[in-house]
N, C-alpha and C positions, 0 to 999 in steps of 0.2 A: 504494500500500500504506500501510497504518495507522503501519508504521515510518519512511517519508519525510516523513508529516503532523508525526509528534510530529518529525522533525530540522528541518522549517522552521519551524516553532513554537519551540523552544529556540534555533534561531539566531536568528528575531528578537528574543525576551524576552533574549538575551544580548547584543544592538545597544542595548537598551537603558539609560538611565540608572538607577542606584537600582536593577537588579535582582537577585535570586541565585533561578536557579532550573534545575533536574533534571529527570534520568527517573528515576522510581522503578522500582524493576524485582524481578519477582514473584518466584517459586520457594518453592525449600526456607525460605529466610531474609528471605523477602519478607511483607508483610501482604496476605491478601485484600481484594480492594474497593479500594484503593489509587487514587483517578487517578492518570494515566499521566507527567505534571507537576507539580509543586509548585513556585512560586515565591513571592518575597517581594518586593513592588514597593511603592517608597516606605512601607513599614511597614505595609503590609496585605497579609494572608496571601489566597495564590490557589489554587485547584487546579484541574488540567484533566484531564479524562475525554478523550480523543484517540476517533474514529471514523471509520471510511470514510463518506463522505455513503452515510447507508439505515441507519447499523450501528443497532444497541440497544443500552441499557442493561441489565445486569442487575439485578436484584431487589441483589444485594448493594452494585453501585456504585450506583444509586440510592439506597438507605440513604444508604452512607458520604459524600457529595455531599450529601443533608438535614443530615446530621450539622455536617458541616461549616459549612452554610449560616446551623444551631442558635446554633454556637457564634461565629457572627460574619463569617466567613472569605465570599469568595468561590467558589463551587465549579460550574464548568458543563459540561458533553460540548460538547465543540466539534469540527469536521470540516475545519476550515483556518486559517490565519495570520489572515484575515480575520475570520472568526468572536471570535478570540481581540482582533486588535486592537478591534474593537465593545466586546468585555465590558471589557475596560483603558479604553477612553475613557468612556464610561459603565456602573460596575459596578452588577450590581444592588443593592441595598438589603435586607438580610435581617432579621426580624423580630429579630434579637438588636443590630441598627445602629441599627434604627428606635427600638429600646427604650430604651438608652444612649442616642440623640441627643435624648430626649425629655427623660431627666433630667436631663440637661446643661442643655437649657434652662430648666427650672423652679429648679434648683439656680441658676440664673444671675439667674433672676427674683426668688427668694429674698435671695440676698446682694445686688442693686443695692436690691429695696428695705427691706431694713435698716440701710444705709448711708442711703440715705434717710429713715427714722427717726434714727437719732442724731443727721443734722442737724437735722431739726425739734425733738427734745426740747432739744439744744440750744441752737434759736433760742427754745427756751421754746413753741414750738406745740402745744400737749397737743391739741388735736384732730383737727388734721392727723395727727399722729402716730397717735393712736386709730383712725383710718381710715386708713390706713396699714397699719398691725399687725395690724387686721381682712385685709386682702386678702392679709396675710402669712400670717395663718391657715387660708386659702382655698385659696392654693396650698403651704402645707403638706400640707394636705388630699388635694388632687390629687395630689401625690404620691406620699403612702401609698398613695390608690386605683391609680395606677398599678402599683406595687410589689404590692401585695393581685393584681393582675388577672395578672400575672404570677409570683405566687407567689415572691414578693422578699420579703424582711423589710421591716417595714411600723413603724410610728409609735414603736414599743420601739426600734428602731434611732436613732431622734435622741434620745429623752429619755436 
């Protein structure tokens, strides 16, 4: 039964380190669509849709599972302890993770190289520096585009 899935599931995610995590549970005082799990493992939010192997999805927890996925979170229908330790050992990657790890690295690209600039103006290298500043503008650039293509505030955000 769908009720012995979700308790082996909560006792392992509770065997584990770093976890806090529940059964939400529906009714009068409950949210529709809800997964049937929410936990919080090492600082990233999980949720699990609980099924008998064969069960479906409805139209509602499918939404709310996208939703989640939206906003960064992990969110999958799982049908055993297995299924669930796969998605913990390797979780997926959702287009709002992919998008942040992307800034991350340009923003990282950015400040190493204008740290790299200040030492060349300071070694007195004005053309190092010129090209430099150039590729600095470049992936400036790429950022705003990335921000533009996901409807993020775009180039008026840094000036």
């Amino acid at each position: 039964m769908e009720k012995d899935i979700v308790a082996a599931i909560l006792r392992h995610l509770k065997s584990r380190s770093r976890c806090f995590a529940w059964k939400t549970h529906g009714g009068l005082y409950g949210t529709a669509g809800i997964p049937d799990i929410i936990a919080c493992i090492d600082g990233r939010f999980y949720a699990f849709e609980v099924k008998q192997p064969g069960g479906k999805l409805t139209q509602l927890q499918e939404a709310t599972l996208g939703k989640i996925q939206a906003a960064g979170g992990v969110a999958v229908k799982v049908v055993s302890v297995e299924e669930v330790k796969r998605t913990l050992d390797d979780p997926p990657v959702s287009e709002a993770v992919a998008y942040w790890q992307q800034i991350c690295r340009l923003n990282t690209q950015i400040n190493e190289k204008l740290v790299q600039t200040a030492q060349l103006r300071k070694a007195g290298q004005a053309e190092e520096c010129a090209a430099l500043e150039a590729e600095i503008d470049a992936t400036v650039d790429a950022l705003v585009n990335l921000k533009d293509r996901h409807s993020r505030p775009g180039k008026e955000a840094f000036l």
